[in-house]
Backbone as a chain_set.jsonl record, in Angstrom:
{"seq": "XXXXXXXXXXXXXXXXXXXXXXXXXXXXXXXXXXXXXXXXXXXXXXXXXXXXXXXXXXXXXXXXXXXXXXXXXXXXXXXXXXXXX", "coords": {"N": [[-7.647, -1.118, -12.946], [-6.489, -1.158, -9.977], [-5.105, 1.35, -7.948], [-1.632, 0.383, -6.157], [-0.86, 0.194, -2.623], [1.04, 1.907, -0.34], [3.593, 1.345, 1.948], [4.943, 3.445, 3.275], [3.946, 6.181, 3.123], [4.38, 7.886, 5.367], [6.915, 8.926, 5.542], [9.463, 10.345, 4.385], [10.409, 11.024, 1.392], [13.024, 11.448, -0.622], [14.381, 13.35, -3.076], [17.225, 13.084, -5.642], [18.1, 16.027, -5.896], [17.367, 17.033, -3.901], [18.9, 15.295, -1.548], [21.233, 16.206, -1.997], [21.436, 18.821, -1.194], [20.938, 18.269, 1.628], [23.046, 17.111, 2.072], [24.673, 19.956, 2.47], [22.983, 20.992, 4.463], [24.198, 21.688, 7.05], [22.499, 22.042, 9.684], [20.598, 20.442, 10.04], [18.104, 21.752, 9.705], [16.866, 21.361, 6.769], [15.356, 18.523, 6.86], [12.05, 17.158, 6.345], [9.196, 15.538, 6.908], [6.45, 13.532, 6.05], [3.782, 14.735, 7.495], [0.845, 15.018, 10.066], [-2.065, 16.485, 11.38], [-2.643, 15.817, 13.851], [-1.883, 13.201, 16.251], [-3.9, 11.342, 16.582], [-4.833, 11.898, 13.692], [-2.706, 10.705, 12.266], [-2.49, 7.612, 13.019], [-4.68, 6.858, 12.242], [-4.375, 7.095, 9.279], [-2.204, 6.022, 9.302], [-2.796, 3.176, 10.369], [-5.361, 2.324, 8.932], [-3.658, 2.248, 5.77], [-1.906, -0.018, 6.349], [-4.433, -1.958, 6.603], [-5.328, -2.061, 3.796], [-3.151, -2.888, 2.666], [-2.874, -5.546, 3.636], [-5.347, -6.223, 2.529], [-5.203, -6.082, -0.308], [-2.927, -8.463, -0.541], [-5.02, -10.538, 0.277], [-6.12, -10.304, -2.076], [-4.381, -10.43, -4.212], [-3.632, -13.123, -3.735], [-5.847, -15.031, -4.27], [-6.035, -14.598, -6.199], [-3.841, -15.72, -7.459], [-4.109, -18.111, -6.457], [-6.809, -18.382, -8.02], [-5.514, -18.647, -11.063], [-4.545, -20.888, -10.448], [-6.102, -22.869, -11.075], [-7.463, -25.655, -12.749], [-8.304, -24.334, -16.535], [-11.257, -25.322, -16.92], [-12.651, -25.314, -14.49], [-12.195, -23.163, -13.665], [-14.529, -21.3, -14.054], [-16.094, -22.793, -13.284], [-15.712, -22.075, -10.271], [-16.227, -19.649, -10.002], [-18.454, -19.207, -10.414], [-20.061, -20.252, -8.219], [-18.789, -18.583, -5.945], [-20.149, -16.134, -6.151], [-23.057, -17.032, -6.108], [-22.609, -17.754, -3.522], [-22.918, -15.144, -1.946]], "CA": [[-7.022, -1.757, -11.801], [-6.56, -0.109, -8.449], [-3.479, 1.742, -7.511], [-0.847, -0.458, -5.138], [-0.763, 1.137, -1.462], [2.301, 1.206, 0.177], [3.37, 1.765, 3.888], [5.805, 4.362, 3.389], [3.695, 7.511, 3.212], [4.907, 8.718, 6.487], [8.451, 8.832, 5.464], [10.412, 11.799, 3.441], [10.798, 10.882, -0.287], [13.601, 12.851, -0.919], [14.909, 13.236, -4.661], [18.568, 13.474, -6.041], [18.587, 17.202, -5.758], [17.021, 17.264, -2.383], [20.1, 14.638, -1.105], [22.845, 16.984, -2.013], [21.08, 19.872, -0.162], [20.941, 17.978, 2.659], [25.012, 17.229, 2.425], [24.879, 21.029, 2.573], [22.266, 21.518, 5.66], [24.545, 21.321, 8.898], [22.258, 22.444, 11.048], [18.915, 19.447, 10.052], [16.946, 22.159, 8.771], [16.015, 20.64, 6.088], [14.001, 17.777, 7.147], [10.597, 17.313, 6.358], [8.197, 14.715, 6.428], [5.023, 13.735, 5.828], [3.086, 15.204, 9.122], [-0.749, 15.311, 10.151], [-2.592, 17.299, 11.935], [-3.128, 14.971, 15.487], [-1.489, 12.245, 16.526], [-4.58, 10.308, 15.917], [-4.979, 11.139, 12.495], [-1.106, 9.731, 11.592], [-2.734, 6.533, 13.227], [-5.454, 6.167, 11.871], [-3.747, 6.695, 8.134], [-1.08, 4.346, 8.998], [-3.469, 1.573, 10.796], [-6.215, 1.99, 7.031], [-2.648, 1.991, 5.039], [-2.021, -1.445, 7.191], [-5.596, -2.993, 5.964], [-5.683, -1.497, 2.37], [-2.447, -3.969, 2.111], [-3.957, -6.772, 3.642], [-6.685, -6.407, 1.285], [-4.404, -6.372, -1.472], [-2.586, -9.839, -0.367], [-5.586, -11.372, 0.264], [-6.647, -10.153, -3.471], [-3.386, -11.191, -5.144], [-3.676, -15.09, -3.143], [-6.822, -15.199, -4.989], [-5.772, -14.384, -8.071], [-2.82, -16.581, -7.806], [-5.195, -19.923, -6.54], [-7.683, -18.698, -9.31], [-4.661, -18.589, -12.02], [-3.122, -22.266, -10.776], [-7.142, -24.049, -11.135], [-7.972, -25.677, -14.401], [-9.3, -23.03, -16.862], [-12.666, -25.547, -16.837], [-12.907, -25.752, -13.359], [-12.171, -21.658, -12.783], [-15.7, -21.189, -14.243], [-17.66, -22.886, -12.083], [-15.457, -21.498, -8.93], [-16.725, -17.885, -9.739], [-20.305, -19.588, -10.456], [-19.988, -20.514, -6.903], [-18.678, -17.708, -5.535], [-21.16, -15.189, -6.958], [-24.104, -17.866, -5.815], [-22.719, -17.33, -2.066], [-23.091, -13.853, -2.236]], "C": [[-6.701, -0.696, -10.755], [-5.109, 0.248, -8.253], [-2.54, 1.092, -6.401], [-0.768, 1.172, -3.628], [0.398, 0.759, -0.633], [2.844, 2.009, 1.19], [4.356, 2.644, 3.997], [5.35, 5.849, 3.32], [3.923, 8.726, 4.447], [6.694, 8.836, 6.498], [8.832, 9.84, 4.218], [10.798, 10.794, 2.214], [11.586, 11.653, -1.099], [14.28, 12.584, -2.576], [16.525, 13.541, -4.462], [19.357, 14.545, -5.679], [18.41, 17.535, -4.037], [17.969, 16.527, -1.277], [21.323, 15.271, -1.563], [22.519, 18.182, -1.19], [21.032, 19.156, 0.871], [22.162, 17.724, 3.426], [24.717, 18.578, 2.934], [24.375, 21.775, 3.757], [22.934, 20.695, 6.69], [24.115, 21.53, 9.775], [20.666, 21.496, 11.108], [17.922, 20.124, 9.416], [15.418, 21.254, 7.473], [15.21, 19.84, 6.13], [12.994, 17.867, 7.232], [9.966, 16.307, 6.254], [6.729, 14.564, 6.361], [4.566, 13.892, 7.079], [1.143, 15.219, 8.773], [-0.814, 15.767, 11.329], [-2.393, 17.082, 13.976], [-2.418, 13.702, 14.715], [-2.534, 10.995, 16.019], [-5.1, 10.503, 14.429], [-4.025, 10.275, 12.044], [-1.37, 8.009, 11.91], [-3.836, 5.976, 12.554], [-4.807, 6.184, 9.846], [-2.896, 5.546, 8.165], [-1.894, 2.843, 9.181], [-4.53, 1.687, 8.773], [-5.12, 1.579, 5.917], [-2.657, 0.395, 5.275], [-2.995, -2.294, 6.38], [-5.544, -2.959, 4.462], [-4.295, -2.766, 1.794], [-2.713, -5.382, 2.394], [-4.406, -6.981, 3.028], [-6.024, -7.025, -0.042], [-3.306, -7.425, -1.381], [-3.392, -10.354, -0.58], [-6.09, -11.403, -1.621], [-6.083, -10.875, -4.136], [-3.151, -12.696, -4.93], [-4.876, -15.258, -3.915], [-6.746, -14.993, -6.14], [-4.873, -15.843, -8.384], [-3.618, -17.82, -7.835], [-6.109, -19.58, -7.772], [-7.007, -19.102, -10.764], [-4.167, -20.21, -12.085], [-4.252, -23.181, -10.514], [-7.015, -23.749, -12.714], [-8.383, -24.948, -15.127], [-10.875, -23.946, -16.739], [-12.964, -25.658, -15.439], [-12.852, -23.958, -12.821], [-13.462, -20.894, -13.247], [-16.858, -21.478, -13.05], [-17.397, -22.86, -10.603], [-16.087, -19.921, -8.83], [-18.117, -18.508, -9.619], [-20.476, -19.594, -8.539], [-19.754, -19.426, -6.085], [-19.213, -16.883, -5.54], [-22.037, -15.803, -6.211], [-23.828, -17.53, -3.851], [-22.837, -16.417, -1.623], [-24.65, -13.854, -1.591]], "O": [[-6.724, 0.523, -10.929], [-4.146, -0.506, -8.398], [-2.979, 1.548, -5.345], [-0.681, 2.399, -3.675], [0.698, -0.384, -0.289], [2.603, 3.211, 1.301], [4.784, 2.633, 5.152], [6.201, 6.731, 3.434], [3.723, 9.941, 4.443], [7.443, 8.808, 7.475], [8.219, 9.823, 3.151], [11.539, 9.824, 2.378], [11.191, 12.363, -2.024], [14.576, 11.459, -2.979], [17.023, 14.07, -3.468], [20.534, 14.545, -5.319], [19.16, 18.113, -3.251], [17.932, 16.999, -0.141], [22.405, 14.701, -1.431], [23.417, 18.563, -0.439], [21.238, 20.124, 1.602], [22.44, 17.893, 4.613], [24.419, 18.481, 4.125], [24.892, 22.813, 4.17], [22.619, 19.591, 7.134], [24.734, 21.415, 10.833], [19.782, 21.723, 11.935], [17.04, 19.594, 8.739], [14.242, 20.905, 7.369], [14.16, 20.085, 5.535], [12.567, 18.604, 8.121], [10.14, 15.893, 5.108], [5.941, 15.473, 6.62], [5.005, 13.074, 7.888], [0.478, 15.36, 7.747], [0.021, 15.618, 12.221], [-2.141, 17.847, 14.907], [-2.327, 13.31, 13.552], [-2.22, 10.02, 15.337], [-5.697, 9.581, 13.874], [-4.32, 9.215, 11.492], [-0.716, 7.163, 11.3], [-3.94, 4.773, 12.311], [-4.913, 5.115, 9.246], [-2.814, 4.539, 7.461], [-1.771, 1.806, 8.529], [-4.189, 1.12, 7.735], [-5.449, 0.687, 5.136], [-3.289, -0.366, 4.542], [-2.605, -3.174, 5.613], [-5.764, -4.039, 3.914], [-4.417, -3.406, 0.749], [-2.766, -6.259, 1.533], [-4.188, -8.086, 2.53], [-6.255, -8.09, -0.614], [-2.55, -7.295, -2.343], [-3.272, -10.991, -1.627], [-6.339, -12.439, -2.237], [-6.608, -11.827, -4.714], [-2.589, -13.41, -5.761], [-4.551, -16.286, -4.509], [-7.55, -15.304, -7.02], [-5.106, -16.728, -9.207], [-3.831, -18.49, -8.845], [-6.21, -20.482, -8.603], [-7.668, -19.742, -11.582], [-3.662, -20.782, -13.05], [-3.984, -24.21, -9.894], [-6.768, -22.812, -13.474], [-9.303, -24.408, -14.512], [-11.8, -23.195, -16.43], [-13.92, -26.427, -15.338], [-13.383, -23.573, -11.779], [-13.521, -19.744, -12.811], [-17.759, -20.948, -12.4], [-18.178, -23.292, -9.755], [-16.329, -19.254, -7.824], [-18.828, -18.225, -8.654], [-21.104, -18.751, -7.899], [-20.702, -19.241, -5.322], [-18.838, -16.292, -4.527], [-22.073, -15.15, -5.168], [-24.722, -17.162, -3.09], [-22.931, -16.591, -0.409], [-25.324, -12.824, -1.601]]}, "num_chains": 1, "name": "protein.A"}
């Protein structure tokens, strides 16, 4: 199964230890986040991020309608599906 993609990769993931150092940084230092190179790569990761979840709605609505047809009737929806191909 495919790994879930999720729209937060441009955002600081900071851990436990890394939130008490940050109590401790009065001057912002610390901050870091995820950065790229050009402006248009950060867009074009975030806009593919964007579709890659799309994708993965439209996947999981298809699972779900294939899960809530008859099991004799979810046979000959793949037959079909496959055949339009």
């Amino acid at each position: 199964m495919h790994s879930r993609v999720t729209s937060d990769f441009l955002v600081a993931q900071p851990s436990f230890v890394s939130g008490i150092a940050r109590l401790l940084d009065l001057y912002g230092l610390y901050d870091a986040y995820n950065t790229s190179r050009a402006a248009g790569e950060a867009d074009y990761k975030a806009l593919l991020s964007d579709w890659c979840i799309v994708g993965q709605d439209i996947q999981d609505a298809m699972t779900a309608f294939e899960c809530s047809l008859p099991p004799e009737s979810r046979k000959s929806a793949q037959i079909e599906l496959f055949a339009a191909r």
